[in-house]
C-alpha positions in Angstrom: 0.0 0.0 0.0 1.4 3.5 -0.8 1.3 5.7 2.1 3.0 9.0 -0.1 -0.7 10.4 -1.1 -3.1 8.3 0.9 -5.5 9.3 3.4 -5.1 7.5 6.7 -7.0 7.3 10.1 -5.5 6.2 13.6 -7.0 5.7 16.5 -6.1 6.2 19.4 -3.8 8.6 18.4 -3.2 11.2 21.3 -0.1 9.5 22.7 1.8 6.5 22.5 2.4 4.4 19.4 -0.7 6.1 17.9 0.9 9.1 17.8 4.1 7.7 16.5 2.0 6.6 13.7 0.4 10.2 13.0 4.2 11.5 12.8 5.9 8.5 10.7 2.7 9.0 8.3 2.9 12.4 7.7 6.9 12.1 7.5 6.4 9.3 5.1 3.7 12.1 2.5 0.9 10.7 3.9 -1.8 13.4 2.3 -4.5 13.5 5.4 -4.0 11.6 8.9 -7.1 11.9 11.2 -6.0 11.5 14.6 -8.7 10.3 16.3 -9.2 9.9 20.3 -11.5 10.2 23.0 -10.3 13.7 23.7 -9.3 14.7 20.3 -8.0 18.3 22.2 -4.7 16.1 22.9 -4.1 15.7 19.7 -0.7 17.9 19.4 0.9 16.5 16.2 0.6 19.8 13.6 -0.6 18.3 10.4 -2.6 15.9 11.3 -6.8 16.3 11.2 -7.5 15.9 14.6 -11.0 13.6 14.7 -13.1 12.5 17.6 -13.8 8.9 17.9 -14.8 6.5 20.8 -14.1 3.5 19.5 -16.7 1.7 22.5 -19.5 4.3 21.1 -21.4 3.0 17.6 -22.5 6.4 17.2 -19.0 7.7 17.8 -17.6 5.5 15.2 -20.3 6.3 12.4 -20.0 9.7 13.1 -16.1 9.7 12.6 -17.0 7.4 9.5 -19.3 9.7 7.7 -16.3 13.0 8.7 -13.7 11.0 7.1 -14.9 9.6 4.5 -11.8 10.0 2.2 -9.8 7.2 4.1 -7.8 4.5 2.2 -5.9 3.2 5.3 -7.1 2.4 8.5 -4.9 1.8 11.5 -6.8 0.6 14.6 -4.3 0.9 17.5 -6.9 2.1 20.3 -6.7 -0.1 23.5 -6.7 0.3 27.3 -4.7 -2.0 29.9 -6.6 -2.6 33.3 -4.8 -5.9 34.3 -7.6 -7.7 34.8 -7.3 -10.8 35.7 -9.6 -13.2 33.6 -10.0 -15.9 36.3 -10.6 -13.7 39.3 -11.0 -10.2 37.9 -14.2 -7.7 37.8 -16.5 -8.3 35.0 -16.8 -5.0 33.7 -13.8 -4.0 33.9 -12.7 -7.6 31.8 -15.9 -6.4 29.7 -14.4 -3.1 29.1 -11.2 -4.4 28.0 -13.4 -6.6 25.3 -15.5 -3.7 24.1 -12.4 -2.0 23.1 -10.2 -4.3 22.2 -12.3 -6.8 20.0 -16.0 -5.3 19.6 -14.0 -1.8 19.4 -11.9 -2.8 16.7 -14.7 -4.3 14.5 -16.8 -1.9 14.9 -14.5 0.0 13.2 -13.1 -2.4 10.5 -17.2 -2.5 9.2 -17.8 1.3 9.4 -14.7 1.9 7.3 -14.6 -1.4 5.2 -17.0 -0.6 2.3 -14.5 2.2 1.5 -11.6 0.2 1.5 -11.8 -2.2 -0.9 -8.9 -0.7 -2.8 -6.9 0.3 0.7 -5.8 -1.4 3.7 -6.7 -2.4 7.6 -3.9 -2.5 10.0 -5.3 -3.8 13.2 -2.2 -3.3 15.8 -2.1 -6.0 18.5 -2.0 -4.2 21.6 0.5 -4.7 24.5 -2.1 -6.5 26.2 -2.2 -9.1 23.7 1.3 -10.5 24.9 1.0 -10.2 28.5 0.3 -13.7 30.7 -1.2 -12.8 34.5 -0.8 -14.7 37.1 -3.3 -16.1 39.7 -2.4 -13.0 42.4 -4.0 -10.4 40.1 -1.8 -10.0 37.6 1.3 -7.9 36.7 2.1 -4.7 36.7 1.6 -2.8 33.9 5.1 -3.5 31.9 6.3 -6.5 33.6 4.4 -8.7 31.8 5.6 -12.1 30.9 5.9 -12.6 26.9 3.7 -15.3 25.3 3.8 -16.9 22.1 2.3 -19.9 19.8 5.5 -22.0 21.6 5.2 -20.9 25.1 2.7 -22.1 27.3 1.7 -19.8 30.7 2.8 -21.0 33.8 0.9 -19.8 37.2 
């Protein structure tokens, strides 16, 4: 996919690796990057089309559908980390984590998708994705043990 001319959309872009795609976009002649966040006013990268979008909100993510409708790549990179545990953890918060990271995510990839049939979806797996947690209530955030197709957790 050629990023030089293309009009992309990131979410969760206000800080992090979101925001280090906004910058490596429009570094790389990216034509239009919608930031998008919860609080789009923390969006600080100049260039970029700063867009507000909740991916847990349906009408959050049609409405940031029907403003950008332009879009050719979509990078979905929102997520949250609570450390839930799965076993032993609160349900709404393990809920929460779900709505955003899986109903979140394909919320979006259908409000964008009949656009994109000549562009691209980058789903970003989340740091969450390769943390194990242990019976105690998990790690800290960053100490995380890695897991892979070859590793199995240990309690």
């Amino acid at each position: 996919m050629q990023i030089n001319g293309a009009h992309v959309l990131v979410t969760g872009a206000n800080r992090g690796l979101g925001r280090q795609f906004v910058l490596s976009l429009l570094d790389r002649g990216a034509a239009k990057v919608y930031a998008t966040a919860r609080r789009p006013d923390l969006i600080d990268v100049p260039g970029a089309v700063p867009l507000r979008l909740d991916v847990t909100d349906p009408a959050s993510v049609a409405a940031a559908a029907a403003a950008a409708p332009d879009v050719k790549i979509l990078i979905n990179n929102a997520g949250i980390a609570t450390g839930a545990n799965l076993i032993t953890g609160d349900l709404d918060t393990i809920r929460r984590e779900m709505d955003t990271h899986f109903y979140g995510t394909l919320d979006v990839i259908r409000a964008f998708a009949p656009r994109l049939a000549d562009g691209a979806i980058l789903n970003v797996l989340s740091a969450i994705s390769w943390l194990a947690y242990d019976g105690a209530g998990g790690y800290p955030r960053g100490e995380g043990r890695r897991v892979g197709a070859h590793q199995q957790r240990t309690a």
